[in-house]
Structures are given as C-alpha cells and as structure tokens.
C-alpha positions as CSV (number, residue, x, y, z in Angstrom):
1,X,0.7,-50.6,-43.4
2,X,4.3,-52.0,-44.5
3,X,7.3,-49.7,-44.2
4,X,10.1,-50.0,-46.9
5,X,13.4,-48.4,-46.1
6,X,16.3,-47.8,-49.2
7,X,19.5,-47.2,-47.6
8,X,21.2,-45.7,-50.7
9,X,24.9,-43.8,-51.1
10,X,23.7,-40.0,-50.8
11,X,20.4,-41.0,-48.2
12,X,18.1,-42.7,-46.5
13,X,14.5,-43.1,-47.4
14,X,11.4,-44.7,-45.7
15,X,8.7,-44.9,-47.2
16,X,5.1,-45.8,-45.5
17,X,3.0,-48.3,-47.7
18,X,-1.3,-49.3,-47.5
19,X,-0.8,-52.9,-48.1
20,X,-2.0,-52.3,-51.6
21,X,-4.4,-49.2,-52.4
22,X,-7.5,-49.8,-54.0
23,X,-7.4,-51.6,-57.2
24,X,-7.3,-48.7,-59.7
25,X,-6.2,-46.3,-57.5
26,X,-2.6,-45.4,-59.6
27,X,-1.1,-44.5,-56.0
28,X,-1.6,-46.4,-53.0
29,X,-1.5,-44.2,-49.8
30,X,2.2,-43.1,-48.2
31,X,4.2,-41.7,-46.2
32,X,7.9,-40.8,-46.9
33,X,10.9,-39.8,-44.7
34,X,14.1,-38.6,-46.4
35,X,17.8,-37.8,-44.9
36,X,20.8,-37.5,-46.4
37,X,23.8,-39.6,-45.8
38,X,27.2,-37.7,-46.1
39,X,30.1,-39.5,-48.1
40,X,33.9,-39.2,-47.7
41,X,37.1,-39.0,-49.5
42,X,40.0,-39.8,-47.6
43,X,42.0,-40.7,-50.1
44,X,42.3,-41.4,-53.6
45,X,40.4,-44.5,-54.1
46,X,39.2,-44.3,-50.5
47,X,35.0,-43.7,-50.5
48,X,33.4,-44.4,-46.8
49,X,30.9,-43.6,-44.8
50,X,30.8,-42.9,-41.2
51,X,28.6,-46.0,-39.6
52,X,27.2,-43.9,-36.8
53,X,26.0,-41.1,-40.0
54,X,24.4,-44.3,-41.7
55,X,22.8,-45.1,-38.2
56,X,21.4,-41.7,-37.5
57,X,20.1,-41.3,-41.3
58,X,18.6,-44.4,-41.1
59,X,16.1,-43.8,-38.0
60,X,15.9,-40.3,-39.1
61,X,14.3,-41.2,-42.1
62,X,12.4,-44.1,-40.7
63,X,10.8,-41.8,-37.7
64,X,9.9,-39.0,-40.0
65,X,8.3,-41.4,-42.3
66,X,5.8,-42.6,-38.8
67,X,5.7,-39.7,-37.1
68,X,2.3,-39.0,-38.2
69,X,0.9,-42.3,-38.4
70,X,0.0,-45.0,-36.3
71,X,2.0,-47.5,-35.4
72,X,0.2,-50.5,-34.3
73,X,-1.2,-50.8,-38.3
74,X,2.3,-51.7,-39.7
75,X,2.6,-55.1,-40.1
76,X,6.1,-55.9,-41.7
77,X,9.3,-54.1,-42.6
78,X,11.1,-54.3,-46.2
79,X,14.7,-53.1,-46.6
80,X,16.9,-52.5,-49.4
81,X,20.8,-51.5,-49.6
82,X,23.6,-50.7,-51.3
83,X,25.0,-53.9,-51.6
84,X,28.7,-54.2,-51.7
85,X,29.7,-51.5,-49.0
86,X,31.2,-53.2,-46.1
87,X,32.1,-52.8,-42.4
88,X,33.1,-54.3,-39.1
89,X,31.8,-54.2,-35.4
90,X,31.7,-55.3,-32.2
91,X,29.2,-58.0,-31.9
92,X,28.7,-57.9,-28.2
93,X,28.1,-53.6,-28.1
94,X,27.1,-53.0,-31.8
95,X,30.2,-50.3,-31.7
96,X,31.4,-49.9,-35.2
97,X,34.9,-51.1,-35.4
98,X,35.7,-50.0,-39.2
99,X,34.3,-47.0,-41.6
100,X,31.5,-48.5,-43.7
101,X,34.0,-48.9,-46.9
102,X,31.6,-48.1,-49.9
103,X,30.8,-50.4,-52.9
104,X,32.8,-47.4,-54.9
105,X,36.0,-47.9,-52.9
106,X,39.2,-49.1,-54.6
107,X,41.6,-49.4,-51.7
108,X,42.6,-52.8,-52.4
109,X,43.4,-52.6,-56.2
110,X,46.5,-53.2,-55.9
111,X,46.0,-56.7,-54.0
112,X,44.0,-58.1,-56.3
113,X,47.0,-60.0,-57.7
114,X,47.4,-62.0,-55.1
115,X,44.0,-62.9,-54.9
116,X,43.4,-64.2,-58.3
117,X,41.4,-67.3,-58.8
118,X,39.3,-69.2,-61.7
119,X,36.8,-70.1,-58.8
120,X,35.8,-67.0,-57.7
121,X,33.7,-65.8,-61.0
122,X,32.8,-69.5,-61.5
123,X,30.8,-69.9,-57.8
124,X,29.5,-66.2,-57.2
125,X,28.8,-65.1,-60.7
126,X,31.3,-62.2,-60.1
127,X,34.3,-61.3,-61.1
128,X,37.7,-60.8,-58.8
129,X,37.7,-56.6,-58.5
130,X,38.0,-53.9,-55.4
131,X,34.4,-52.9,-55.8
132,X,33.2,-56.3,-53.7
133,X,33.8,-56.7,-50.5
134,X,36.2,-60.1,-49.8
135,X,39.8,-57.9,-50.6
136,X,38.4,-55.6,-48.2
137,X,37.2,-57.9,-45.4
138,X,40.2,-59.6,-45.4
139,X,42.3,-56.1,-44.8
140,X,39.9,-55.2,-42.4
141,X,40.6,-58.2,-40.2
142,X,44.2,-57.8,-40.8
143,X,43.9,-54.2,-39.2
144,X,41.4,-54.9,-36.3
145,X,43.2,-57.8,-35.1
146,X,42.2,-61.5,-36.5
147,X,42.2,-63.0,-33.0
148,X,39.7,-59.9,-31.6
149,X,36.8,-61.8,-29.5
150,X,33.2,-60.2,-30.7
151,X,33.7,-59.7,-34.2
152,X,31.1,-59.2,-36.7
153,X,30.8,-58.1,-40.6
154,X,28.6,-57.5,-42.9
155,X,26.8,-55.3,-45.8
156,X,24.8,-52.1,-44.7
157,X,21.5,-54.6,-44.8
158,X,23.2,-56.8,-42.0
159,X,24.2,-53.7,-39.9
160,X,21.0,-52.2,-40.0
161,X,19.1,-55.3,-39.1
162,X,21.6,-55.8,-36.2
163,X,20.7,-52.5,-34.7
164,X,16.9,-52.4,-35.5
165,X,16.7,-55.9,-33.5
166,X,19.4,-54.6,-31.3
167,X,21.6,-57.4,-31.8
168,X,19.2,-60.0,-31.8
169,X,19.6,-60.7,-35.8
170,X,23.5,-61.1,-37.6
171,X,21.7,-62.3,-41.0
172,X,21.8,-61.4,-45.0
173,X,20.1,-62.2,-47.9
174,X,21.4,-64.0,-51.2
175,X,21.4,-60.5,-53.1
176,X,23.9,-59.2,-50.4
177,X,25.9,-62.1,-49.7
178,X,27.0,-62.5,-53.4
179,X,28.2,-59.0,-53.4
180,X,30.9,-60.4,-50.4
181,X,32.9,-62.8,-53.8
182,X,32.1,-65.4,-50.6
183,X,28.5,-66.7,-51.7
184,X,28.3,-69.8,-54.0
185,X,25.4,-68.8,-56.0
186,X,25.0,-72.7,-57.1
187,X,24.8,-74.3,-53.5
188,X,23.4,-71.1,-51.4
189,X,25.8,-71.5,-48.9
190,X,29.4,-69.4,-47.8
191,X,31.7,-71.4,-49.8
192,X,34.6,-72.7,-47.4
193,X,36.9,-72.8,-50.1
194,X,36.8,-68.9,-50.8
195,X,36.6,-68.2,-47.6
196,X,39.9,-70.2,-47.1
197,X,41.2,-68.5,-50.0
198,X,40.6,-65.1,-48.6
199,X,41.3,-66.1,-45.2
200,X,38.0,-65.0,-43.3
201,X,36.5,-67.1,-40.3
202,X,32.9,-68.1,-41.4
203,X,32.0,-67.4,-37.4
204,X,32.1,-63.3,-38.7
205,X,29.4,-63.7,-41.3
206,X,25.9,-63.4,-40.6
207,X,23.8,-66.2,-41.5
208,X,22.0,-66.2,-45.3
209,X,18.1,-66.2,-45.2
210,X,15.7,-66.0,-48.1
211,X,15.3,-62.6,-49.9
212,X,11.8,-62.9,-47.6
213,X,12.2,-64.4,-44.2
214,X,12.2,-64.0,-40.5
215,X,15.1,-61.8,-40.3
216,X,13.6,-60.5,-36.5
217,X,11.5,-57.8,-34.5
218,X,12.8,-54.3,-35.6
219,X,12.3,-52.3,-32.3
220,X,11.4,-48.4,-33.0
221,X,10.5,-46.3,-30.3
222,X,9.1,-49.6,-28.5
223,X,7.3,-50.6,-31.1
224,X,7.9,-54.3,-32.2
225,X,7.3,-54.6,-36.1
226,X,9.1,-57.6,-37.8
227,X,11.4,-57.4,-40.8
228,X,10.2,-59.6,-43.4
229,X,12.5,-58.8,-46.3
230,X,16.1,-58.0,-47.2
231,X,17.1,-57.3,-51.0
232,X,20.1,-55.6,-52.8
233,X,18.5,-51.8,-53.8
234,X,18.8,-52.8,-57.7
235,X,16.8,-55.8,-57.1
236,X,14.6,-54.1,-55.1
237,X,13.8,-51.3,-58.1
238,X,13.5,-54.2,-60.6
239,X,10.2,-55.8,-58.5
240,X,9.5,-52.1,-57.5
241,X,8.7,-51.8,-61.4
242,X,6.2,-55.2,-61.2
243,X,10.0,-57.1,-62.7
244,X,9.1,-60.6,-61.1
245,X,9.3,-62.0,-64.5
246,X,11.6,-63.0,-66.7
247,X,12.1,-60.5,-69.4
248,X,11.8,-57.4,-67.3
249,X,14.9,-55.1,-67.6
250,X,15.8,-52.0,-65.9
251,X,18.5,-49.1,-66.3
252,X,19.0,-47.4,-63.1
253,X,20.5,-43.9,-62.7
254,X,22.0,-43.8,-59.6
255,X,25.1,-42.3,-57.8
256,X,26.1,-45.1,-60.2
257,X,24.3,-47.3,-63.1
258,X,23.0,-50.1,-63.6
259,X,21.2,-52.4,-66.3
260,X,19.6,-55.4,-65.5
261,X,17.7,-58.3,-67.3
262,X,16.3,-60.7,-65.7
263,X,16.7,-64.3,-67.0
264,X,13.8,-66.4,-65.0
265,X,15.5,-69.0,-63.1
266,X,18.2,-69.7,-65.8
267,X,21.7,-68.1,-64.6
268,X,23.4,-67.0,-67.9
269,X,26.9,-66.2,-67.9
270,X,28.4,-63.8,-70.8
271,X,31.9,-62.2,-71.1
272,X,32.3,-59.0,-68.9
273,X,29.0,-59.0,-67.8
274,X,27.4,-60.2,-64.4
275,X,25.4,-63.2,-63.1
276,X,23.3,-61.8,-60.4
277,X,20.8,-63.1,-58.3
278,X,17.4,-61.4,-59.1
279,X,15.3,-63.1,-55.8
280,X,15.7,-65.9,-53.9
281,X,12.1,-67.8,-53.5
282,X,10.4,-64.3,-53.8
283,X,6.7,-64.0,-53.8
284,X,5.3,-67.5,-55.0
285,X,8.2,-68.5,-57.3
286,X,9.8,-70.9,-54.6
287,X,13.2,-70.8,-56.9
288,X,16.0,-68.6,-57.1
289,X,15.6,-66.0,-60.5
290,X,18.7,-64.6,-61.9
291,X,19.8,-61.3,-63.7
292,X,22.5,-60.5,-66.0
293,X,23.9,-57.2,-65.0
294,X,26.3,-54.4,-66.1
295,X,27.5,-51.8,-63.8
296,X,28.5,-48.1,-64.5
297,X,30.5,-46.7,-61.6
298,X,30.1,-43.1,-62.0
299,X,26.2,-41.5,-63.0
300,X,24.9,-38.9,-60.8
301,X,29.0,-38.7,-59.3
302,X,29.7,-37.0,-62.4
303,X,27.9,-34.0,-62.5
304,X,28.5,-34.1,-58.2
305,X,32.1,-33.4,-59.7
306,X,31.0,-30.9,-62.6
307,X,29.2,-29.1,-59.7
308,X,32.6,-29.1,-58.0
309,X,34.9,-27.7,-59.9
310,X,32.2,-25.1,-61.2
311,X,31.7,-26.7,-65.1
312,X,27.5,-27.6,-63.9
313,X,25.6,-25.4,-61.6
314,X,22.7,-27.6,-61.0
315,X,21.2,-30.7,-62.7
316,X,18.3,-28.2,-63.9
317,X,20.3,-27.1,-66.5
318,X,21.8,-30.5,-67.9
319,X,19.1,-30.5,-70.6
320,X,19.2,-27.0,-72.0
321,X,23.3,-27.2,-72.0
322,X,23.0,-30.2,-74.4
323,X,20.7,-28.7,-76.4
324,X,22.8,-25.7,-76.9
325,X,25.8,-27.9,-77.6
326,X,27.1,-27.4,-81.1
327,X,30.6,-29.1,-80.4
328,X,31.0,-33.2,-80.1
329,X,33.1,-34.1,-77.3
330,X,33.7,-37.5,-76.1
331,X,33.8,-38.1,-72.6
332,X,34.7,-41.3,-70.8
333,X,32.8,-41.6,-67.2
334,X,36.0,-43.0,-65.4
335,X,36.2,-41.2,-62.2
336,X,35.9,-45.3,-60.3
337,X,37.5,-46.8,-62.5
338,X,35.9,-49.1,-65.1
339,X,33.4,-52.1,-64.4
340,X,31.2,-53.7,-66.9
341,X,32.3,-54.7,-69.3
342,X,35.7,-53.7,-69.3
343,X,36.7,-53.9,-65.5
344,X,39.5,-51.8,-65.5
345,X,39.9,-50.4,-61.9
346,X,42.8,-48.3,-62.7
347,X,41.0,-46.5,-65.7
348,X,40.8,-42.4,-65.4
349,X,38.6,-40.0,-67.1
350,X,38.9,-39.1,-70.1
351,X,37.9,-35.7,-72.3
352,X,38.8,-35.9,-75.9
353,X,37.8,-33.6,-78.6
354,X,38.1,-30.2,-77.5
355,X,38.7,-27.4,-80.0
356,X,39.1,-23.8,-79.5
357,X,35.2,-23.5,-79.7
358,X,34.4,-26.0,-77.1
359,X,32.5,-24.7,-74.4
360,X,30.9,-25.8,-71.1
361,X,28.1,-26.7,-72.9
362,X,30.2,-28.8,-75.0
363,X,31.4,-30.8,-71.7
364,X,28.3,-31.2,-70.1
365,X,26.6,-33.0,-73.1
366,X,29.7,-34.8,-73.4
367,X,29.3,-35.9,-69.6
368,X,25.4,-37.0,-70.7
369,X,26.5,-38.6,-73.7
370,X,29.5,-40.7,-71.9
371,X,26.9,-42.3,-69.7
372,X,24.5,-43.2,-72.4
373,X,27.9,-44.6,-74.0
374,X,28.9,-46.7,-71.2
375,X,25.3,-48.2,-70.8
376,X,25.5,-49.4,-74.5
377,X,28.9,-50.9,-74.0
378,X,26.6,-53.2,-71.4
379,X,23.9,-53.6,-74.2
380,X,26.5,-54.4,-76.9
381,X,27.6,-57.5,-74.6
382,X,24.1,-58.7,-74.7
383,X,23.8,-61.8,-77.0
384,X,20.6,-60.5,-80.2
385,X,18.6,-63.9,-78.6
386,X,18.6,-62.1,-75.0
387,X,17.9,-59.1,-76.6
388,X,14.5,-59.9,-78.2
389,X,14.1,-62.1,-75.0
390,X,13.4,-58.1,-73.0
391,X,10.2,-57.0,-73.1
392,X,10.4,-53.4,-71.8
393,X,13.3,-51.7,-70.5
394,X,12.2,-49.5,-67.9
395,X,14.9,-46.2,-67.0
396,X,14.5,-45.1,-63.0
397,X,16.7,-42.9,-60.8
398,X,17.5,-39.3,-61.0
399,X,19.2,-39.5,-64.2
400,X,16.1,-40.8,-65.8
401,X,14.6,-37.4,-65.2
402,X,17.2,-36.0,-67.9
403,X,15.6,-35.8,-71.0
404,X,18.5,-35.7,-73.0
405,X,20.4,-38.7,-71.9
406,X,17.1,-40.9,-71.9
407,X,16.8,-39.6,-75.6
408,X,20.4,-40.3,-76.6
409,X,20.1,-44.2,-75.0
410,X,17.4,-45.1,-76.8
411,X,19.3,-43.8,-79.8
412,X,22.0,-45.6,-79.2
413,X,20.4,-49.4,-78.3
414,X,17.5,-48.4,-81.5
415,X,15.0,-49.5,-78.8
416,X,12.2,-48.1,-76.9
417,X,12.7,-46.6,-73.2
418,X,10.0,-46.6,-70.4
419,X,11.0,-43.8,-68.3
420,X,8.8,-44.8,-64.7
421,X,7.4,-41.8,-62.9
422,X,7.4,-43.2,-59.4
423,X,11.4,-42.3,-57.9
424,X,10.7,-44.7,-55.0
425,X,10.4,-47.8,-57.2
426,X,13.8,-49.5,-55.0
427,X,11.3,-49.1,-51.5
428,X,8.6,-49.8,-53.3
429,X,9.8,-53.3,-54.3
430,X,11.1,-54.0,-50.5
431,X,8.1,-53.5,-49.1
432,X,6.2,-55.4,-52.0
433,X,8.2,-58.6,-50.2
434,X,7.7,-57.4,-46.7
435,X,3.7,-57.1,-46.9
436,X,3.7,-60.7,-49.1
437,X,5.6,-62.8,-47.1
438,X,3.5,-60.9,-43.8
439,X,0.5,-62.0,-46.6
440,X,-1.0,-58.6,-47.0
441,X,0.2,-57.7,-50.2
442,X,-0.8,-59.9,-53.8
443,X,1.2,-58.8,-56.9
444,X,-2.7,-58.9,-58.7
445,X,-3.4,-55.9,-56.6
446,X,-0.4,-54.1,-55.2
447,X,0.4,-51.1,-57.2
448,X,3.8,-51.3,-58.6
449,X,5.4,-48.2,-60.2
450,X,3.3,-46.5,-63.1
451,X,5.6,-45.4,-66.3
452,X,5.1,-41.7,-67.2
453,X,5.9,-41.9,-70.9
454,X,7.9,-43.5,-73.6
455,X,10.9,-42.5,-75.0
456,X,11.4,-44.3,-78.9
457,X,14.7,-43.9,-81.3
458,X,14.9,-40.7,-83.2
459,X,18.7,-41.4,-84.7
460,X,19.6,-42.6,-88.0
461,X,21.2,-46.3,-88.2
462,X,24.4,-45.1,-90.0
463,X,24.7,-42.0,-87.4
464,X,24.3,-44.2,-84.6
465,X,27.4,-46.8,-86.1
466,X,29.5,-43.6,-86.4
467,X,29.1,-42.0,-83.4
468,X,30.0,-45.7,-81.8
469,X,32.8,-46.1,-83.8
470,X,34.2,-42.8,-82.3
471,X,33.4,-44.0,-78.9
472,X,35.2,-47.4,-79.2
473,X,38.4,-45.1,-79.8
474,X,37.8,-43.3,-76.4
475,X,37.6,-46.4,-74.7
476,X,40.8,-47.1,-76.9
C-alpha cells in the first residue's frame, strides 16, 4: 500500500493506494481521509492559516485514511502541497514561530519596488509578485528577529515533513523551492545571489532533494513508513492524470486555477506566463521536465464570496442559474489581484453590464463566465506551435464538475475538454512517485485517473471573437 497526502487551501486529504490494482481494474483499491483546513482574513490582503490547524488536519486526515487498515503493508509515503504558502519555526521545538502566510496573500505588495530585479524571472522562471514567498520571508525574519538561534522556513511540504520525521528532515523539492523566487531553476541550487538580494541566510532553508528521494521515516502512531516523494499539488494532478509526457496539459479548478502544459525537458519562456518545473528526475526520465503555466487567483473563492454576501446559495445551483441567464454581464475574477498574464496585484473586481433586468442569475453566470475568461487570457498567450504541440487538455477540481463553465471554455479555446472523473488526481500523482521510487508502482500498470466524458466546442467562430472583444474591455 502507498499513502498520498494533498495538503490543499480548504483541506487535507489522504488517500490509501494498492500499489497498482489489477490491470484493468479502472479503480485500484483505497482508502480516503478528509478534514478541512480553516482559512483567515486578517486583513485586507492578509490570507493565513494557523500552523497548528494545518498540523491537526493533516494527521487527522492521514489517521482516518489508516484507521481501518493495516499498517505494516504501506511501503512509502507521497505528498503534495500548496506551494507558495510560507511560514517560520523553531527548529530545535518544531513551535511555529509565524502564521502559515498563504500563496493568496498580498501583504507585501507594496515592497515589491524595492525588490525589483532582471534576475529574479531570468533564474526561477518566475516573476517578482507577493504571491511567492521571498518578500515575505524576508519580512518575516525582520519581525522574528534575524539574529534568533533555531530558525527554520519553509513551504507547507517542508513543515509537514519536519513534523512527520519529528525534526529529523528540514528538506524540499524543486517544485516547492521555485515557488520561494530563491531557486535557480538552471543550476538546481539556492542561488546566493537572490538570496543576498532578499537578505535571507541560506542556513534557514531546508535542503532541495529530487521530486522522489529519501526525504526520511514519517513516524505515525509508531509506525515507521518513509516518505519517498514531495511535489507542488499542480504537478502532482498533472502525473495524477498519467501527464509524464510532454504534451499533456491540465486546467485545474481549485480555490484558484491553473493551466499547465508540459514542455518535455525544454524550459520555454513566453510573456506573462510561467516557466515551471514539471518533475525533477521523476519516474525513469532522469532529467528535469518543465511546464508553462498560467495562474488564476480566484476559482472556487468566488462563489465562497457569492455564498457570503447571499448572491449563490450553493454550487448545486451554479448550472441551472446560467442556464436561466438571459442578461450578459461581464465579470472580472479580481478578488487577489491579477496573475497570469497580467500580474496586476492591485487589480479589484469588476461587474460591468448591469441593466435594470439583471438578476442574480445574471451575476452568477457572469462569475462562471469570468473564469472561463481568465483561463483563455492564459490560452491566448500560448504561441499556435505550442498549441498544436497539446494533445489533450484534461479539466480537474471542483469547478470541473460545473457543466456550464467547462462548456463555455471549450467555447472559448475552439478545443476539446477532458473533464477526469477521479477528484483525487493531485494524491493520486504523489503517491504514483512514492510507490515508484519505493519500486512498487510501474506507470504500464498503475491506474492513473480515468476521464468521464468529453466536452467539444458548441460556439460559433464569429460569437466567440465578439464576446472576447467585449472581455478585453473589462480587463481594460
């Protein structure tokens, strides 16, 4: 058995994997374990979560997901994380000595001026913006003292680790470490001269293994299983979805979005989009792969916020509100700001085209349509060579369970979506890596996530170029 864990924004899941079912067997056997993760606001642009919460949600999730099996049959541990939500502790006790400071946090937007530097999207693929984590370490440091004995940092991968070995591990993983705007994606290293350039002391990073590696003995219940692979949780759903190749792309509906394509072991760079690493010497490609990736801050936030202030009563109605719609309203998905490929931090939300006959319907397909808008802004950056280059795009995460807004992105990109019925594709691809580094898993056998149907263009060529045109003066 391998266990897979997705430490995600909203919850924790861990999920309880045969090493690979019986060929032809759609589902291999599991277990799963779910808890929820609480998230705070406070202040505008402040998003954290309470370290302790993260803690307790974590081994929740992980002992409901064994409590019924045994033990002594697991042979490795996967885990995937958010990737760019940061925090501090105390290396000698494990206390937390910060909040963990999500990836959606903007607290230092109005440093980034004095951090500006050609370098910095040049070495980590990245651009300079509040959503990584450097801005923030850096303040951190500045508030906890910069001279404190027993200080360690890291991303929610390299906190977990450190408390399932109980301090024996202070590691990463290339998919993590770029997310710090530290990593030097062309060396493989910490790059001395950002970390000089955003004054932080190597000696409080953890050291960077392979996406599948040694990273130590997880002790649960006195139970010693080792952890055999670490991965950012978009990665993770990528090779979830059998993405080892190049070719492979995948829209994720998360808390946020995200589109990624991977590009083999060729890092390609393009204008407001993102240069991330895919898997560093995963399963038996012994070279790093690369992705190029768009980010949507706000998805499944949205309707959170339509829920709050009493527009949406629950997601089961998204899809009969847009079909009642009868009113176009333009709505621009701002509530973090912009990322790809505008990266405007300070952007707000934006509803234009109400009438007198708007309604909440209106809004909510609005909301639906704003998304699909945003992703297309990502697929409009994509050069037509790269585009003929994907050979499926695959849609995963809650929001691909909305009809309507799978519908309306495939009408806007003109191109075939996969929507894939399996929701644990992100723990799926971590323990995928865990088993075949531990050598029990073999991508021939191991069931990666099935796709429940297809989801092909239904708009007209000349409605789709109007309705675009409109959006481009929303973003305007």
């Amino acid at each position: 058995m391998i266990l897979g864990i997705d430490q995600g924004s909203s919850h924790t899941r861990a999920v309880l994997f045969s090493d690979h079912g019986q060929k032809g067997n759609p589902h291999p056997r599991k277990i799963t374990g779910l808890a929820p993760l609480s998230i705070s606001y406070p202040k505008p642009g402040y998003v954290e979560h309470d370290p302790k919460a993260l803690l307790k949600s974590t081994f929740t999730a992980i002992r409901r997901a064994l409590q019924k099996s045994d033990k002594k049959k697991i042979v490795a541990i996967g885990i995937a994380t958010q990737r760019s939500a940061l925090l501090l502790w105390d290396s000698k006790t494990g206390e937390p000595l910060s909040p963990v400071l999500s990836w959606q946090d903007r607290r230092t937007a109005d440093t980034l001026r004095q951090w500006g530097s050609p370098i910095i999207q040049e070495r980590t693929g990245l651009p300079l913006t509040p959503y990584y984590s450097a801005t923030k370490l850096s303040r951190l440091l500045d508030i906890v003292g910069r001279k404190r004995k027993h200080l360690a940092a890291g991303t929610v991968n390299t906190f977990l680790i450190w408390h399932l070995t109980q301090g024996k591990s202070h590691v990463t993983d290339p998919t993590h470490a770029q997310r710090m705007l530290l990593y030097n994606i062309h060396t493989g290293q910490w790059d001395p001269e950002l970390l000089r350039h955003f004054k932080i002391p190597e000696a409080v990073l953890p050291e960077v293994l392979p996406n599948q590696a040694d990273f130590g003995e997880a002790i649960i219940d006195g139970y010693r299983i080792p952890i055999t692979a670490s991965i950012g949780d978009q990665q993770s759903s990528l090779i979830g979805l059998g993405g080892l190749h190049s070719g492979a792309a995948n829209i994720n509906y998360g808390t946020g979005g995200f589109f990624l394509i991977h590009t083999g072991t060729q890092a390609i760079s393009l204008p407001g989009l993102l240069t991330s690493i895919a898997c560093a010497t995963c399963a038996d490609i012994n070279k790093t792969t690369y992705l190029i990736e768009g980010t949507v801050n706000t998805v499944g936030s949205l309707f959170t916020w339509l829920k709050q202030i009493g527009v949406l009563k629950s997601d089961a109605e998204i899809d009969a509100a847009c079909r009642r719609s009868k009113e176009s309203v333009f709505f621009l998905p701002a509530l973090a700001g912009l990322a790809a490929p505008h990266w405007k931090s300070d952007a707000r939300g934006v509803i234009s085209g109400l009438t007198g006959a708007t309604k909440r319907e209106d809004i909510i397909r609005g909301a639906v349509e704003g998304i699909g808008f945003r992703m297309n802004d990502i697929y409009q950056g994509v050069p037509q060579v790269l585009k003929q280059h994907i050979k499926k795009i695959i849609a995963t995460g809650g929001g691909a369970n909305m009809a309507s807004l799978i519908q309306f992105q495939a009408d806007l990109f003109g191109k075939t979506i996969a929507v894939a019925r399996d929701p644990e594709s992100t723990v799926r691809g971590a323990a995928f890596l865990a088993g075949a580094y531990a050598g029990v898993t073999d991508k021939t056998q191991f069931h990666f996530s099935p796709i429940q149907k297809e989801i092909t263009p239904q708009m007209k060529p000349n409605e789709r170029a109007r309705r675009i045109l409109q959006w481009k003066g929303t973003l305007d």
